[in-house]
C-alpha positions, 0 to 999 in steps of 0.5 A: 595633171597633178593628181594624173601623175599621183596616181602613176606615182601611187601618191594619190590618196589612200595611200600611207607614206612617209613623210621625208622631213619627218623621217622613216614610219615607225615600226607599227607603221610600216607593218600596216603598210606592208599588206597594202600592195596597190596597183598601178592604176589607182591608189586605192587598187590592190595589187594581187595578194594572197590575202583577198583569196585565202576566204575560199579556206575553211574557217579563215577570215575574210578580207575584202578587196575594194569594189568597182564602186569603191573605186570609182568614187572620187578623191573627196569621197574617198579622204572623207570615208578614211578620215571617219573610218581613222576616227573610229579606229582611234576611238577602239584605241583609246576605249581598248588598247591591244595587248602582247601577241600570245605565242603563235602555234606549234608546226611540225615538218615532214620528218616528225609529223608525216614520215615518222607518224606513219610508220609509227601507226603503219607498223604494229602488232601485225608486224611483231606478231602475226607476219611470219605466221602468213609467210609459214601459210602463204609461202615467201612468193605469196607472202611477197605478192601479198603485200604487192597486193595490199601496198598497192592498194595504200599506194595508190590511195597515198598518191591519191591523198598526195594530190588533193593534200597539194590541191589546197590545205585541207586535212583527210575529212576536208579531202573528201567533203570538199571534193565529194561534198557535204552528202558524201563527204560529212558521212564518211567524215563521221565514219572515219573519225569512228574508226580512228576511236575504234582503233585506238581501243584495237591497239589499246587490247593488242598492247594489254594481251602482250603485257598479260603474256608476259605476266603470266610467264612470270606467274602474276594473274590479276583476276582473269585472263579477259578482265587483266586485258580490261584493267591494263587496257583501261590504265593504259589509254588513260595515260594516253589520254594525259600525254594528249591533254600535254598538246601536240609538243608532248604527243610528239616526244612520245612518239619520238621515244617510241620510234627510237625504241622501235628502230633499236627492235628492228636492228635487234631483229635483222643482227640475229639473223646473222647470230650463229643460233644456239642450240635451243634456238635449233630446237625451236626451228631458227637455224640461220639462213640455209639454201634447204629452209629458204627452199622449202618455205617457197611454196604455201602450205596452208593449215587450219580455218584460216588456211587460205589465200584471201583469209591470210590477205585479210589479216596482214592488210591491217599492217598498211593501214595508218597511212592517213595519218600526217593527213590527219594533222595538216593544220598542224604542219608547216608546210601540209602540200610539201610534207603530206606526200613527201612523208605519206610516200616514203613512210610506205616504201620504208614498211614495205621493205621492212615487210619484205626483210621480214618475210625474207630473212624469217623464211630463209632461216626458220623451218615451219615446225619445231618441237623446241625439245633438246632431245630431238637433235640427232646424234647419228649421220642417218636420216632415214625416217626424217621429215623437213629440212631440219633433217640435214642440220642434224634436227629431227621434229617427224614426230610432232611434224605427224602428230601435229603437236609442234609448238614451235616454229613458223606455223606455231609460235607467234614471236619468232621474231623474238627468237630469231633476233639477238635480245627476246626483251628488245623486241618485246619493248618493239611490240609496246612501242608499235601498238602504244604509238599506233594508238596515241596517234589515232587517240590524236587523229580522231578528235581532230577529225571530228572537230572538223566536223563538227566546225561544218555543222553538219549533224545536229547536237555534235558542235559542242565537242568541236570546241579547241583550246590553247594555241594549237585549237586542241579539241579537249571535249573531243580527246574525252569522247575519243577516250569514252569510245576507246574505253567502251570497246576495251571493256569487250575485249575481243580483237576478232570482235572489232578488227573486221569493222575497223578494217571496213571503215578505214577501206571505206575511207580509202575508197572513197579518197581514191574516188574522190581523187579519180571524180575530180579528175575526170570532170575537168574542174578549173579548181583541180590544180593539183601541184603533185603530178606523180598520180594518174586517175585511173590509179585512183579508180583502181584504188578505189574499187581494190578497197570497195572489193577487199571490204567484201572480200574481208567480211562482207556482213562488216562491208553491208553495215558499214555502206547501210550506215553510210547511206543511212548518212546520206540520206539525212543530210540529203533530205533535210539538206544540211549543210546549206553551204557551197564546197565546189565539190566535184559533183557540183562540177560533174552535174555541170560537165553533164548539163553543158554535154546534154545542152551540146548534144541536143543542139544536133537533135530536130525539134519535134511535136512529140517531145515539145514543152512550154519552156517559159520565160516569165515576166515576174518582175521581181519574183517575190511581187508577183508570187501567183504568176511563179506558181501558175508556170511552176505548175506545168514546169516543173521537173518538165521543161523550163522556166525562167523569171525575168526581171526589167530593171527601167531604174538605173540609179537603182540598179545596183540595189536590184543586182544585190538582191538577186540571191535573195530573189533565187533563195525566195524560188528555192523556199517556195519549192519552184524550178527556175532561174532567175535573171535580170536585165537593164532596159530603158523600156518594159518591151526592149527589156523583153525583147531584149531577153527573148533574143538572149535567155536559154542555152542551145536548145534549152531555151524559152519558146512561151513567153509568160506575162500579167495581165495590165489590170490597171490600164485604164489608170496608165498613161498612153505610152505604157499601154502602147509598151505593153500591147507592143511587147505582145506584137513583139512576141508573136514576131519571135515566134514565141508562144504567148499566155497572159494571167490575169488574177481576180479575187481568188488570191489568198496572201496576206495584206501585208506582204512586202515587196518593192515595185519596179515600175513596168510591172504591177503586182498581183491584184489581190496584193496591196501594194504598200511602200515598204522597201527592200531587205537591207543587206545585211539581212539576207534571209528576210525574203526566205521567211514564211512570212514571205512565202505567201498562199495562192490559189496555185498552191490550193488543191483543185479539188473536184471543180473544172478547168475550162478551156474555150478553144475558140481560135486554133493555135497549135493546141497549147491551150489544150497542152497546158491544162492537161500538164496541170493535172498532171500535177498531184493538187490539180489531178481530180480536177475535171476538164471542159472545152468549148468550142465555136458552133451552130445548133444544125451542126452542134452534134456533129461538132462536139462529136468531131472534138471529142475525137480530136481530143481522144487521139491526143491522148487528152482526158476531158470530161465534156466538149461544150458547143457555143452556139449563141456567139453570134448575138448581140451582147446585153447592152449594159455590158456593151456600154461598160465596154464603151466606157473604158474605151471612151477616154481612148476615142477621137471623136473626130467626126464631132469635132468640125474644121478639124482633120482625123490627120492633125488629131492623130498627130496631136495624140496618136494613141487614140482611136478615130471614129472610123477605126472604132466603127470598123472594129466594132463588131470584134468588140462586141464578139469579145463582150458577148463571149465573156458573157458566155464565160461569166454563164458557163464558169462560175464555179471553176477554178481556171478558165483558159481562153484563146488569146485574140491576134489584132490586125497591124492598125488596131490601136494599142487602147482598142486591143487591151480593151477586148482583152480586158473585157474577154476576162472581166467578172471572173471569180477565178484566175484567167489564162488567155493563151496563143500558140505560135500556130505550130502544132504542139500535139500529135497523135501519129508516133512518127 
């Protein structure tokens, strides 16, 4: 009673609590107590805590939850196990005391980190430079359906970011790894980390062109008008390099800077519209808003090579990418599920309606073209002769207008909205800020990215740069790869050059974000929880084909480089299967939504002789014991039908040691190239084992119709009962219907003597294997069966070459003896091998017969080399052989007739499993059929490499010890495996295409 209520009261053992005469716990006391949460069940039993399920995050350590053995130990147990484990702890103590906690990492909130990064790398030399030239091209109306179209497509994928950023804490590379998984994932991780680099030199030059105009508007040339781009750029990105290398405190404050600068420019901006213009701003085409200039700048006039709508679609696009970046940084954040979509979202609204100001006010105020010539302003109230709205507004530009030699205005001048705004400086000092930001945060971005990468361990000789250091983890190593990068295509010096590739890689990386979004949506995963409800699948598939299209649309050369790397990518990490990790990607999910839909649907289908496959359930034991009965089956199975390794565990006290091993035995199959599950079973006995997975194994239709068993090689060694449970097991197969194939190996095994395994009693090894007394792998050495040491040769992994299989079709069962060696040679190291089959006849009717099989086999579709008729079946066997079948035999026999005053009946009942003289008598002719047909095989098949013999049904009262005689002696003195094979008696083959 006392220790019931100790542990409704949770005061049992396991348990820290204080003391009430010795006063509350101390404060490191108390800490320690804090994460012990037990239930109410048991003292030892944590409640649910976040603790034990944050081992499913990336690089996080991994707590374990006691186990259902742990838990089951008893009080003393448990007290003697925290005592030794107390103990070791006060010797850590005392060898090595624990110093001061260092200061936990910066984290950053929703405002600094997401919002205000995005708009900084969203907001760049597109903006300043480029954005009222596409509206003097595209008009207002397309210039406004132009970002519609753009914004949609980052929208869409924001909102696609958003609910897997909310699905769990992971940042962009994490987003699509561990949704797409590694083949996909890992690539365009390495893709997009590629592009933020590349991105950093893009802004890097478009801030050294600014600086080099302004330059030479003063008079001050360096070298040239391409090396000035190279040295400032270089300078540049070096400084940037050393704000980085200041952590993300000091990347953060510049960023500030440079959002305050920006905003001042964007202010500037929008207080000039309502400036009263100056006369040489006239001239230059800003008048102020007018209904006439608002007008004619509706419509698009398009102009040059770049005139055109997908062209000017293509240039703006590069405005809306940065969008990505609080994704990038989510380790850094404080709450990454919360800020991500909150900051991405409204970081997008607010540039869009910046962009929309912008093409508004810029294309209500200022004409398409200006001469920006004071002598142009008319004096006179004519405007006979005038082209454009300026004509109104006293302005007359129709001489440039004809000659096309105006230099000012929408069309013409790229900073007009530095004219158009109150100080030209203020703007200039926007421009520095947009593209100097937009570059610190990629220079930030990519190294980042790439360190997760490199933590995967996905590609070979990269893991060196995922190094972190200080609090925050800072990939220093990677900051220096980035700047190499960056450097490299600075030298270039041409935007044109890499804007298009940049541009591919980052609609690449949306594309792929919206997919992974819509993938996981559609297969119905338990894991895909998103907490942000504000997305929709078919959004993301939109999202996901826009960007697929708009990189073809943009530079469809560019979009082939980009998807050949890509599958260049995916095809290293699939051949060589790199990782070897489990991500619970939604292909994972997909394959099994596909598998459980065709299991579903094939159980409307009626089975049929046409589409009929040995689906085997093979009684490996332990699969690594028996590696030539695996190979066998995996012959004929593999990528056609199924096969599952069973295992009978008769140990119960072993039971656990078995169920840890499981793995291990799947790893074994994988390493060994076989198609097949594996499964176990606990059972008192080998057959209710058995019997008990023929009822239970397969899905649906997916299930095992063949059962696939060793042959008891030592049976004569055996006691009578587990002969009787083996020869049962076999009854008990015929009973389920099930097909039935019994291997039996002589001395054509080639495997090391030495090969490890432990027994489980019911099953034998191979013959050819030694059985030594080692013991299974610890635990803690996973891997041990997955060395070649492991992977042993059998003659099943040997080429047939060009020797024979035979097949002795002596009883007719289906035609499974027939089927199985034909999908042998299907296989690439059994396809030059010859097949023979020998059948049952009389020397009259000999021609006749193999005339009749022959056919037989022709309209099976079934290739054979010869047909052999067996004549001499019917003699006598040698009687040397005879009496060797006696001898194996004897110790099984009653001799009931030799024993007088004695009864047949008590004998039996003494040992039942012997065979009375009368039952011998009355099977002795089937014995000596199976003696002499073994002669046969022995004449006929020295030199083969498989002999498949028809597998003999014995009557209901032939003894157990009599059958596994004759199977013993139908395939005794063989130099090659043996194959005694029973269908079900159901045809397996036709040759009618009904």
């Amino acid at each position: 009673m006392g220790q019931l209520k100790s542990k409704i009261t949770g005061s049992g053992p396991g348990i820290q609590q204080g003391n009430p005469e010795e006063g509350p716990p101390s404060g490191s006391e108390q800490k320690d107590m804090e994460p012990r949460k037990t239930s109410i069940y048991n003292t030892i039993d944590m409640a649910p805590q976040l603790e034990y399920y944050a081992n499913t995050l990336p690089h996080q350590e991994i707590k374990i939850r006691p186990s259902l053995d742990v838990l089951r130990k008893t009080f003393e147990e448990v007290e003697a196990e925290k005592a030794a484990a107390d103990d070791a702890a006060a010797e850590d103590e005392d060898e090595e005391p624990q110093g001061p906690q260092g200061k936990p990492p910066t984290r950053f909130g929703w405002f600094i980190a997401v919002w205000m990064r995005c708009m900084l790398n969203i907001w760049g030399v597109i903006l300043f430079l480029r954005l009222t030239w596409i509206t003097s091209q595209a008009g207002i109306v397309l210039g406004l359906v132009i970002i519609a179209l753009a914004v949609s497509v980052t929208t869409t994928t924001a909102l696609s970011i958003s609910a897997i950023a909310t699905n769990g804490e992971s940042g962009t590379y994490f987003m699509i790894s561990r949704t797409l998984g590694p083949e996909l994932g890992a690539s365009i991780g390495l893709i997009f980390s590629l592009a933020n680099a590349l991105a950093v030199a893009l802004h890097t030059v478009g801030f050294s062109e600014v600086v080099r105009d302004l330059m030479r508007s003063y008079g001050t040339i360096m070298v040239d008008s391409l090396n000035d781009v190279r040295i400032i750029g270089v300078v540049t990105v070096t400084i940037l390099l050393f704000i980085t290398f200041g952590g993300m405190d000091w990347e953060a404050k510049a960023q500030i800077f440079f959002f305050i600068v920006l905003m001042a420019s964007f202010v500037d901006y929008l207080v000039g519209t309502l400036i009263p213009p100056t006369p040489l701003k006239k001239s230059q085409g800003f008048f102020g808003y007018d209904r006439d200039i608002f007008i004619e700048n509706l419509t698009p006039s398009w102009r040059g090579p770049d005139g055109n709508f997908f062209r000017q679609f293509a240039i703006f696009f590069p405005a809306c990418t940065g969008i990505l970046s609080g994704a990038n940084i989510s380790g850094d954040l404080k709450d990454p599920s919360t800020a991500i979509p909150k900051g991405t979202l409204m970081a997008i609204f607010c540039t869009t309606l910046s962009y929309v100001v912008i093409v508004i006010t810029s294309g209500a105020s200022t004409v398409r073209d200006a001469s920006g010539n004071m002598t142009d302003l008319m004096t006179g109230n004519s405007t006979s002769g005038c082209l454009g709205p300026a004509c109104k507004l006293g302005w007359n530009f129709t001489t440039c207008v004809q000659s096309q030699t105006c230099s000012q205005g929408l069309a013409n001048y790229s900073q007009v909205m530095g004219l158009i705004s109150g100080s030209y400086y203020l703007i200039v000092a926007g421009v520095f800020a947009a593209t100097l930001s937009s570059a610190l945060g990629f220079l930030v971005s990519a190294p980042k990215i790439f360190q997760c990468l490199c933590k995967d361990n996905v590609y070979p000789y990269i893991s060196f740069f995922g190094k972190g250091y200080g609090k925050n983890n800072e990939p220093l190593r990677g900051y220096i790869l980035t700047y190499l990068i960056a450097v490299a295509i600075i030298l270039v010096a041409q935007l044109n050059i890499i804007a298009p590739i940049i541009s591919n890689f980052f609609l690449c990386s949306y594309c792929l974000i919206n997919l992974s979004c819509f993938h996981a949506s559609i297969v119905n995963s338990p894991g895909w929880r998103p907490a942000f409800k504000y997305y929709n699948k078919w959004t993301a598939l939109y999202g996901a084909m826009a960007s697929f299209a708009l990189m073809f649309a943009f530079t469809w050369w560019a979009a082939l480089g980009t998807w050949f790397v890509i599958s260049l990518l995916f095809i290293y990490i699939t051949y060589f299967k790199r990782p070897n990790v489990n991500w619970g990607s939604s292909i994972q999910a997909s394959s099994y939504n596909m598998a459980l839909s065709f299991s579903v649907s094939l159980t409307d289908v009626k089975d049929h002789v046409k589409n009929f496959r040995p689906q085997c359930l093979v009684m490996t034991g332990p699969p690594k014991q028996r590696p030539a009965l695996v190979d066998f089956v995996g012959c004929f199975t593999k990528q056609v039908s199924l096969m599952i390794c069973g295992n009978i565990i008769m140990e119960p006290d072993k039971q656990t040691q078995f169920q840890d091993s499981t793995d291990q035995y799947v790893k074994w199959l994988n390493k060994r190239k076989v198609r097949s599950f594996y499964t176990q079973f606990t059972a008192d006995t080998l057959r209710d084992g058995v019997r008990y997975l023929m009822q239970a194994s397969g899905l649906g239709k997916l299930k095992p119709n063949t059962l696939v068993i060793g042959f008891k090689s030592k049976w004569m060694e055996s006691s009578p009962t587990s002969i009787d449970d083996y020869i049962q097991t076999i009854y008990d197969t015929f009973d389920a219907n099930y097909c039935l194939c019994i291997l039996r190996m002589m001395d054509g095994l080639d495997i090391n003597d030495h090969a490890d395994f432990k027994e489980n009693q019911g099953f034998e090894p191979d013959e050819a294997i030694e059985s030594n007394d080692h013991q299974l792998p610890e635990k803690n050495s996973a891997n041990d069966i997955s060395e070649n040491s492991d992977q042993v040769k059998t003659v099943f992994k040997n080429a047939g070459g060009t020797k024979t299989i035979d097949v002795y079709w002596i009883a007719d069962d289906g035609g499974l003896i027939v089927l199985v060696p034909y999908l042998l040679t299907r296989r690439k190291r059994w396809r030059s091998c010859k097949i023979r089959v020998f059948i049952l006849g009389d020397e009259e009717n000999m021609k006749e017969s193999r005339d009749a099989m022959m056919a037989l086999l022709k309209r099976f579709r079934i290739n054979v080399t010869d047909v052999v008729v067996m004549t001499d079946t019917e003699r006598s066997p040698q009687p040397k052989n005879m009496n060797k079948f006696l001898e194996s035999v004897a110790p099984y026999r009653l001799y009931d007739e030799q024993q007088e005053g004695v009864s047949v009946q008590e004998l039996k009942k003494k040992e039942p499993w012997k065979i009375s003289d009368k039952q011998f008598e009355a099977f002795r002719l089937k014995s000596e059929r199976k003696v002499r047909l073994n002669e046969i095989i022995r004449r006929n098949s020295q030199n083969t490499t498989l002999v498949l013999v028809s597998l003999p049904v014995a009557h209901g009262d032939c003894p157990s010890a009599l059958y596994i005689a004759w199977l013993d002696a139908l395939t005794c003195g063989l130099h090659c495996p043996a194959v005694l094979v029973r269908g079900n008696q159901e045809n397996v083959l036709t040759f009618y295409c009904q």
